[in-house]
C-alpha positions in Angstrom: 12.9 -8.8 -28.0 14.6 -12.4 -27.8 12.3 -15.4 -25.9 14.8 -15.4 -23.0 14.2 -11.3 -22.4 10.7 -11.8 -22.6 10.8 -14.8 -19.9 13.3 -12.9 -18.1 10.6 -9.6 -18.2 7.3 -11.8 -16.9 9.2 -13.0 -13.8 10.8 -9.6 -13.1 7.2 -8.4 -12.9 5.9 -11.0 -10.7 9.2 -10.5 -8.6 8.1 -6.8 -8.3 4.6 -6.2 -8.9 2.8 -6.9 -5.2 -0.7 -8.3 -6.9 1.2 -9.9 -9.6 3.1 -12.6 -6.9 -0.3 -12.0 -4.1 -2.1 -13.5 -7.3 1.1 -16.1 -7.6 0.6 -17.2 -3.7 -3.5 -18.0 -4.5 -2.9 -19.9 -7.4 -0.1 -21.9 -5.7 -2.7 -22.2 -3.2 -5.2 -23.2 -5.6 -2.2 -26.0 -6.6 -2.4 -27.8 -3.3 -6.3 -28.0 -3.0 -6.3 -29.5 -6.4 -3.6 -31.7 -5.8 -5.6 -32.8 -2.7 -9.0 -33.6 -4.6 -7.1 -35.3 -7.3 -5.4 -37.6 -4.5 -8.8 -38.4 -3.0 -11.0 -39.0 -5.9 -8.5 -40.7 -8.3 -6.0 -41.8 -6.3 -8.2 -42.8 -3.7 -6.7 -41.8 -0.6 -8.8 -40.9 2.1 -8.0 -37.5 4.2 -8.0 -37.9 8.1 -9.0 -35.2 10.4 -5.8 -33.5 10.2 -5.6 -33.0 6.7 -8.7 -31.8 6.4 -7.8 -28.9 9.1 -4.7 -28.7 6.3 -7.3 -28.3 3.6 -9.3 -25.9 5.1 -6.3 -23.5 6.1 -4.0 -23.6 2.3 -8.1 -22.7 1.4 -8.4 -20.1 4.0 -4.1 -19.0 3.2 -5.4 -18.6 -0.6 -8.4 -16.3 -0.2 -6.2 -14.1 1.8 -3.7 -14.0 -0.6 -6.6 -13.7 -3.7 -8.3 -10.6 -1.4 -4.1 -9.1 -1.2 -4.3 -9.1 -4.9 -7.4 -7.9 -5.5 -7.3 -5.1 -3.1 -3.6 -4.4 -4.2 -2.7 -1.7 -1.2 -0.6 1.2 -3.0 0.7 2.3 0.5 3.5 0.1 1.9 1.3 -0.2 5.4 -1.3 -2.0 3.5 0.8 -4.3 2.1 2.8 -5.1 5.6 -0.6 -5.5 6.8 -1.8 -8.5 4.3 1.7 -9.8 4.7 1.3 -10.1 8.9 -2.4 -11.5 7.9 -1.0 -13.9 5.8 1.6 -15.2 8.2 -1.3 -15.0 11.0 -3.4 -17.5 8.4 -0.5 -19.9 7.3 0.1 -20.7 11.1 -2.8 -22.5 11.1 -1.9 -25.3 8.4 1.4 -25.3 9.2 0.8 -26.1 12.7 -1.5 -28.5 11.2 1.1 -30.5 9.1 3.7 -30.4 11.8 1.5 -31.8 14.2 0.4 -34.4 11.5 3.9 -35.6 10.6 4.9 -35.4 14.2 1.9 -38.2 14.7 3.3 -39.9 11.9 7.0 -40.1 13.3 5.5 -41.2 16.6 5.9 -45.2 17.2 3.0 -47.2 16.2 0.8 -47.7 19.1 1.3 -44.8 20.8 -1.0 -42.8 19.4 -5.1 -43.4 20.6 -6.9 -46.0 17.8 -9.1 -44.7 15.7 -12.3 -43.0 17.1 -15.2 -41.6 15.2 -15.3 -39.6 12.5 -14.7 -35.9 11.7 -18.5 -35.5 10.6 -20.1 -37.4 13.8 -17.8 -35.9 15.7 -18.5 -32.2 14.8 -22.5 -32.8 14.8 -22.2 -34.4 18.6 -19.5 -32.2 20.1 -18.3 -28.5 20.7 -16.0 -27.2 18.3 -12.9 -26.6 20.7 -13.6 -30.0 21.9 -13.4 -31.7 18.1 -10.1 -29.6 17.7 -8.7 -30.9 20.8 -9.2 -34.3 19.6 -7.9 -33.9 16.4 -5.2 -32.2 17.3 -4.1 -34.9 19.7 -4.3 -37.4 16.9 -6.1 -40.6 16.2 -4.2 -43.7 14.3 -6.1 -42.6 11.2 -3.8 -39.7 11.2 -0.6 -41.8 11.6 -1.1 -44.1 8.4 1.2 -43.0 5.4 -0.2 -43.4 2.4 2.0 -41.4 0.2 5.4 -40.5 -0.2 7.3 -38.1 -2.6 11.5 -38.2 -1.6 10.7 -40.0 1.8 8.4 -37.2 2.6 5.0 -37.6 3.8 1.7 -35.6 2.4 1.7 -33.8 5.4 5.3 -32.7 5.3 5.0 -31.8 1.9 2.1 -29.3 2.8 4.2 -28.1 5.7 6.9 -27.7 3.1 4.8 -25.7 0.8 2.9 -23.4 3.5 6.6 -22.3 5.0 7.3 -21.6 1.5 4.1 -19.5 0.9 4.4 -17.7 4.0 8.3 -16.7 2.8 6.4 -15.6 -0.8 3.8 -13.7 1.7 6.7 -11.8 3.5 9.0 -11.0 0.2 6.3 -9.9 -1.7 4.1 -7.8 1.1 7.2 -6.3 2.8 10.0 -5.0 0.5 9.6 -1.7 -0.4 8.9 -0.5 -4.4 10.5 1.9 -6.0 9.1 1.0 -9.5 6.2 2.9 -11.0 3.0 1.5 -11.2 2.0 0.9 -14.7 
């Protein structure tokens, strides 16, 4: 067997095996939280409210996909039901990013200055009332740090949750006609 069959094997496997690319989606997962922790404590770049609603759902998008790949459903209904739950789950940080680089596309000065921070702010007030807030956006949220092509942090982890919840879909809905091994 040649270097190039054996490549081409492992990625036909992960194409087709439903806990090989469920276990694919949490490590790509696991990808974005690192790259996150690596960009605040050695690049220095401190996460606003928003992204830290992004952090918590890539973190809440990877368990789901780790528990799909553990569990590994041999029924197709199983599967179609971790692949609804993990489009139910990535809606939450992608609604997250979009709303964050739609803050940052807004002109400066439109968006409310800077109030308190996520911690006080969680200890003082009622959760659907921090959410509101954040979600509405402070100027903390509009500052651009960091840019890859002209794209934003924030659209970047938009980018990458569309693309996981694609992954979630292709690999929990098609059907299987391969044996299990």
């Amino acid at each position: 067997m040649t270097e190039s069959s054996r490549v081409g094997s492992a990625l036909g496997r992960l194409f087709y095996d439903r806990r090989l690319g469920n276990l694919a989606g949490f490590f790509a997962c696991t990808g974005l939280m690192a790259y996150a922790l690596f960009a605040e404590h050695v690049l220095g770049f401190e996460p606003c409210p928003l992204c830290i609603f992004q952090r918590v759902g890539v973190i809440a998008l990877g368990i789901t996909f780790l528990i799909a790949a553990l569990q590994n459903p041999l029924s197709a209904r199983g599967s179609r039901v971790y692949g609804v739950l993990l489009l139910a789950v990535s809606a939450f940080p992608g609604y997250s990013a979009g709303r964050h680089v739609y803050i940052q596309s807004l002109p400066f000065g439109s968006v409310p200055a800077c109030g308190a921070s996520l911690d006080y702010m969680m200890d003082v007030l009622p959760f659907v009332t921090v959410l509101r807030k954040v979600l509405f956006g402070a100027g903390e949220c509009q500052k651009i740090d960091w840019s890859l092509l002209g794209l934003s942090m924030p659209a970047w982890v938009f980018i990458s949750v569309a693309a996981l919840a694609t992954w979630a879909v292709f690999v929990n809905f098609r059907s299987i006609t391969l044996s299990r091994e």
